[in-house]
GUTORDO-275140 format. One record per residue: residue in three letters; x, y, z of N, C-alpha, C, CB in turn. Coordinates in Angstrom, 3 decimals. Glycine has a CB too. Layout:
BEGIN
atom aa->Ala	n_xx->X	n_yy->Y	n_zz->Z	ca_xx->X	ca_yy->Y	ca_zz->Z	c_xx->X	c_yy->Y	c_zz->Z	cb_xx->X	cb_yy->Y	cb_zz->Z
...
This chain:
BEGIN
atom aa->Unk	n_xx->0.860	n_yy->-1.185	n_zz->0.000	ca_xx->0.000	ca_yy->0.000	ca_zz->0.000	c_xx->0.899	c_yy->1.239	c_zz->0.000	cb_xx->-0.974	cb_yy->0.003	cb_zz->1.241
atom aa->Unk	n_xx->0.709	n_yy->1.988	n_zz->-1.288	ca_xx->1.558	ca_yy->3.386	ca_zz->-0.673	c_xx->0.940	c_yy->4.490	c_zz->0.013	cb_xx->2.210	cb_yy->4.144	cb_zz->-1.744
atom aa->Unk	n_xx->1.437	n_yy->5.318	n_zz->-0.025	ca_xx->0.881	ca_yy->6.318	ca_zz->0.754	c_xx->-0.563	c_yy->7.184	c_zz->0.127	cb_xx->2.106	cb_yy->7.277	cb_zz->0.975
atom aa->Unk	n_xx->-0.505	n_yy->7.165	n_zz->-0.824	ca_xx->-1.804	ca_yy->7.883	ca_zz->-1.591	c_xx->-2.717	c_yy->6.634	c_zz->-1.002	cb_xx->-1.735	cb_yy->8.113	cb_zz->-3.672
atom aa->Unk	n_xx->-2.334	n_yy->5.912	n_zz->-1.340	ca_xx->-4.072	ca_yy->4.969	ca_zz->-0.949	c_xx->-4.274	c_yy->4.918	c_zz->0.147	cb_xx->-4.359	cb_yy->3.398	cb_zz->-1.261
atom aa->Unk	n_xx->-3.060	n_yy->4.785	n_zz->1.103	ca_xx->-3.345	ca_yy->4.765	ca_zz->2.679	c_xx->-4.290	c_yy->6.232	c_zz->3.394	cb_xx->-1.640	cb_yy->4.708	cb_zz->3.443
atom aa->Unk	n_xx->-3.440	n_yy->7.529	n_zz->2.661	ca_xx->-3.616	ca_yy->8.491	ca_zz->3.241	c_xx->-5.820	c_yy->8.547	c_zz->2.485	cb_xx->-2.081	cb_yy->9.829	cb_zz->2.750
atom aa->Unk	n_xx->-6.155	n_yy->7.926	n_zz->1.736	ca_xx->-7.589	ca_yy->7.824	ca_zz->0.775	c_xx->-8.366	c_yy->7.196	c_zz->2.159	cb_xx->-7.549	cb_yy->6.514	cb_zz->-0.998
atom aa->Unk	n_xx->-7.645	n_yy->5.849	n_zz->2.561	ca_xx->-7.846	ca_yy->5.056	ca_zz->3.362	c_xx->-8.218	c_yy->6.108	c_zz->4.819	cb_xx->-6.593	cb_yy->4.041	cb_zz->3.325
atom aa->Unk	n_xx->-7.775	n_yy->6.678	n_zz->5.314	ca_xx->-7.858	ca_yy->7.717	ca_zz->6.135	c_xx->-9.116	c_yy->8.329	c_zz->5.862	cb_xx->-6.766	cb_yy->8.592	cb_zz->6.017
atom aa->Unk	n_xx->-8.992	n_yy->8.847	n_zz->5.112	ca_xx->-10.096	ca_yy->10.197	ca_zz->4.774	c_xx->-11.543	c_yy->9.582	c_zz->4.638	cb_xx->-9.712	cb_yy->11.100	cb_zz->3.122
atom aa->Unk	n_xx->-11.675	n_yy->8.428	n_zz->4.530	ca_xx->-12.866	ca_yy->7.961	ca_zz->4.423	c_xx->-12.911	c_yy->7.425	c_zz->5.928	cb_xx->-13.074	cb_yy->6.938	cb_zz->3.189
atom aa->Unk	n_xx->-11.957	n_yy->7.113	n_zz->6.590	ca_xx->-12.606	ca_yy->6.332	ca_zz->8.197	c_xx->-12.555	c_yy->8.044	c_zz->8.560	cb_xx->-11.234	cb_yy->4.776	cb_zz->9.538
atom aa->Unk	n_xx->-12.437	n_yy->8.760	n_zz->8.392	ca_xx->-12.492	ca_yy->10.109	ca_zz->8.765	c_xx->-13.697	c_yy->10.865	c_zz->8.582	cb_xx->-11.563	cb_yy->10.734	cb_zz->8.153
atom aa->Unk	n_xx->-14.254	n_yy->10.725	n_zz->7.193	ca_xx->-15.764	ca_yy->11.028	ca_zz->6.838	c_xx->-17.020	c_yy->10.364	c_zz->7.788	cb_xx->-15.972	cb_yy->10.464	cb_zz->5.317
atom aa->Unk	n_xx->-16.745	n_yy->8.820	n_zz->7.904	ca_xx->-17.475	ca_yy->8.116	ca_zz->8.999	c_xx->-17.778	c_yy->8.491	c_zz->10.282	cb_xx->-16.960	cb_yy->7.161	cb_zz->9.212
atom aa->Unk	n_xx->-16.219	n_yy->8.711	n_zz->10.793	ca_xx->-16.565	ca_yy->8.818	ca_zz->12.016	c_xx->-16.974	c_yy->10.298	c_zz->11.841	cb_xx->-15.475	cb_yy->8.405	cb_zz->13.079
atom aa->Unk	n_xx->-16.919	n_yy->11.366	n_zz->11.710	ca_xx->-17.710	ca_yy->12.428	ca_zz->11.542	c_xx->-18.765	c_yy->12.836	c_zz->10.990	cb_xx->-17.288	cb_yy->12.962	cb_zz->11.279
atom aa->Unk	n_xx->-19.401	n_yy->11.670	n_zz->10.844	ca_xx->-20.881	ca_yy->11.096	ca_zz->10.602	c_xx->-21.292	c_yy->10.760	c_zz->11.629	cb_xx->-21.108	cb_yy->10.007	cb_zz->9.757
atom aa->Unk	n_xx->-20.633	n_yy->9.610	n_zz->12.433	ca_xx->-21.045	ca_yy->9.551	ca_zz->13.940	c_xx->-20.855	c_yy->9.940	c_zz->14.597	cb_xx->-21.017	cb_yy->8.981	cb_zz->14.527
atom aa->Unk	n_xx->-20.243	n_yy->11.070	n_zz->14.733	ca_xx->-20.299	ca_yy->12.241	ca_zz->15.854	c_xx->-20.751	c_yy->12.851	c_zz->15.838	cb_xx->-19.678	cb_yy->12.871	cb_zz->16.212
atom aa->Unk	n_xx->-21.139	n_yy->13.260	n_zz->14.635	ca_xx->-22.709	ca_yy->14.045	ca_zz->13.918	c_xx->-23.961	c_yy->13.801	c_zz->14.741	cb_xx->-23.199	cb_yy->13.346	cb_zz->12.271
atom aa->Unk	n_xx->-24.241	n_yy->12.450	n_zz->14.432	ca_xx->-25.797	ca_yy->11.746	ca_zz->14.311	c_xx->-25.862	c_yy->11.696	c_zz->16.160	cb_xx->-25.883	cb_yy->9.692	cb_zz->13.225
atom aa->Unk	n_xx->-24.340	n_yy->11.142	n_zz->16.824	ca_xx->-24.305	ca_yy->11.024	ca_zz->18.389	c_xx->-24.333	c_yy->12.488	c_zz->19.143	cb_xx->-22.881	cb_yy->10.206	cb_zz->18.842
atom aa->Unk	n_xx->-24.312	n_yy->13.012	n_zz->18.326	ca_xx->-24.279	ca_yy->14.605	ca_zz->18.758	c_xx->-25.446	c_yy->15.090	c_zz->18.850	cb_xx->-23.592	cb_yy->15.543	cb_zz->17.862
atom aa->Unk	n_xx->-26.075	n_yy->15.165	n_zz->17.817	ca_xx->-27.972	ca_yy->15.076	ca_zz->17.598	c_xx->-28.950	c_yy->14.629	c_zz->18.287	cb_xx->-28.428	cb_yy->14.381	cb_zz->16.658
atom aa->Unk	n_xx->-28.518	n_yy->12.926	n_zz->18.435	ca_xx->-28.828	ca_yy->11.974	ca_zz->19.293	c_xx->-29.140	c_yy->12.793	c_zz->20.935	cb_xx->-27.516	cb_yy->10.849	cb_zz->19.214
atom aa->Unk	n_xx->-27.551	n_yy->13.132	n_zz->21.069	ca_xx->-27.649	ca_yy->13.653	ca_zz->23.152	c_xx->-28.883	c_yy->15.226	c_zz->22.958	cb_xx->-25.069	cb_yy->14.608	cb_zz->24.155
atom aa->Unk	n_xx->-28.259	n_yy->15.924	n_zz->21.782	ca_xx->-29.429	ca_yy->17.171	ca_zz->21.786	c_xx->-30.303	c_yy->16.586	c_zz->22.103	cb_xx->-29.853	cb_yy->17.981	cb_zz->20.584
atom aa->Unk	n_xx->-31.276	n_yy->15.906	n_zz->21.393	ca_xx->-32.616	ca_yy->15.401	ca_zz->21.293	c_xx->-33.648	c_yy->14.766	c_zz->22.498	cb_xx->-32.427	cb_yy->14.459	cb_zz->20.393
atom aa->Unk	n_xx->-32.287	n_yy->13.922	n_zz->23.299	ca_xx->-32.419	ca_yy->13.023	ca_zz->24.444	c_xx->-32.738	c_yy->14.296	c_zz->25.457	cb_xx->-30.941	cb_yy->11.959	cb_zz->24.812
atom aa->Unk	n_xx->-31.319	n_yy->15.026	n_zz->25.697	ca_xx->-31.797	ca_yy->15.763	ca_zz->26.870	c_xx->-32.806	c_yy->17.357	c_zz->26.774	cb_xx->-30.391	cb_yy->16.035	cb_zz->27.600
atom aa->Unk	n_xx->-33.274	n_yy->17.383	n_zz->25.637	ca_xx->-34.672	ca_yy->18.308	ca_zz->25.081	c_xx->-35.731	c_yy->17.451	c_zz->25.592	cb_xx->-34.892	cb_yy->18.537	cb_zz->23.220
atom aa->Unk	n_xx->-36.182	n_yy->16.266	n_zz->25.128	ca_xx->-36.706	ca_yy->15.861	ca_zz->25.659	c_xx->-36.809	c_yy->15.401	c_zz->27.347	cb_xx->-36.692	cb_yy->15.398	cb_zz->24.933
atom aa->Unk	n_xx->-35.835	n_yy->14.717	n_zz->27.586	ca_xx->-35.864	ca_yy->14.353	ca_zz->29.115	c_xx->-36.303	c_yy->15.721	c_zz->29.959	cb_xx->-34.247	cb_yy->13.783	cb_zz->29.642
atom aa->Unk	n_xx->-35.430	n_yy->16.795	n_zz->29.420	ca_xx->-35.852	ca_yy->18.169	ca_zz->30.445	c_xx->-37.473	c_yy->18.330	c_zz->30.045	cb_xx->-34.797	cb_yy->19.929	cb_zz->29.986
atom aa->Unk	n_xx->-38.011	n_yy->18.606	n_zz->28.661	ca_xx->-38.823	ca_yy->18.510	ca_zz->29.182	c_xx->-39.992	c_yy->17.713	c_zz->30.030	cb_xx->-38.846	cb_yy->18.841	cb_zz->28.708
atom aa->Unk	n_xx->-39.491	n_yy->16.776	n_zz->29.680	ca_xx->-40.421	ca_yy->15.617	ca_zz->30.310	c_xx->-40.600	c_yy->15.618	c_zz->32.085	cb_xx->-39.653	cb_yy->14.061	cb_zz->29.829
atom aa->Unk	n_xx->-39.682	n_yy->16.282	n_zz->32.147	ca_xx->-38.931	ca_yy->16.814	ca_zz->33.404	c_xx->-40.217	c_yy->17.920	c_zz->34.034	cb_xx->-37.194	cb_yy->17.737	cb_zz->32.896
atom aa->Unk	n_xx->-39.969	n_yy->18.809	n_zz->32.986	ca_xx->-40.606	ca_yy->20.333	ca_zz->33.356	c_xx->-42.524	c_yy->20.051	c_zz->33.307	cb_xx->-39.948	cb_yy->21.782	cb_zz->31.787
atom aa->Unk	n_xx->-42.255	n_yy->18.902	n_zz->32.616	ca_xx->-43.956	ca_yy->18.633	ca_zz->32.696	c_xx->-44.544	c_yy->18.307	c_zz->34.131	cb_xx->-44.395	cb_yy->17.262	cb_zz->31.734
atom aa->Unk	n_xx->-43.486	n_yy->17.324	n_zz->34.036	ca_xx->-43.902	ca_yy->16.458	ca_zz->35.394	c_xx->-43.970	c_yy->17.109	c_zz->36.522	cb_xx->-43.017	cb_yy->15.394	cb_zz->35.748
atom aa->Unk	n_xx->-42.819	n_yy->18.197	n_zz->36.637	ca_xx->-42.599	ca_yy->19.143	ca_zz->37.326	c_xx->-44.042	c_yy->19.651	c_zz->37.394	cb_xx->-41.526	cb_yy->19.993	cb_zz->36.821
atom aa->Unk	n_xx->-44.675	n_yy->20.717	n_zz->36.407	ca_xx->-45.775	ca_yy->21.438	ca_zz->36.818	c_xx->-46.964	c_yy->20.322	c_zz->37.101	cb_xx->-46.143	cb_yy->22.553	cb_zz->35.684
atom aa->Unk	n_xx->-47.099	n_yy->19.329	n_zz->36.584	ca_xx->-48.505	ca_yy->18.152	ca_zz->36.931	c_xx->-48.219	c_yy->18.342	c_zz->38.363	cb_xx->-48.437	cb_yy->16.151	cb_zz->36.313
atom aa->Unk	n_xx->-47.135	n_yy->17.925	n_zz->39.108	ca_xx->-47.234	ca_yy->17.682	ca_zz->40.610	c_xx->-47.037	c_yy->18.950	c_zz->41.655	cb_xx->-46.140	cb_yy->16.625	cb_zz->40.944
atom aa->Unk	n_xx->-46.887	n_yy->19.828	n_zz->40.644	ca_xx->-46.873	ca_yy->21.210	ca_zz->41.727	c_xx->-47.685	c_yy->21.415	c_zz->42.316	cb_xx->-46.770	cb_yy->22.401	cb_zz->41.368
């Protein structure tokens, strides 16, 4: 393998994982939007 294909080889496990840090990034937004509010609901039902 020389270096052009290796360094190709790179750039694509590179595109990936900054796909999944993307989508896992989104993912925690989403989770703790929801959880808080789910939170803030519950919160005012039992006030």
């Amino acid at each position: 393998m020389n270096q052009h294909e290796e360094a190709e080889d790179l750039s694509v496990y590179s595109e990936r994982r900054q796909k999944r840090i993307r989508v896992v990034a989104w993912v925690t937004i989403v989770s703790l939007i929801l959880v808080g509010g789910g939170a803030t609901v519950i919160g005012l039902i039992l006030n």
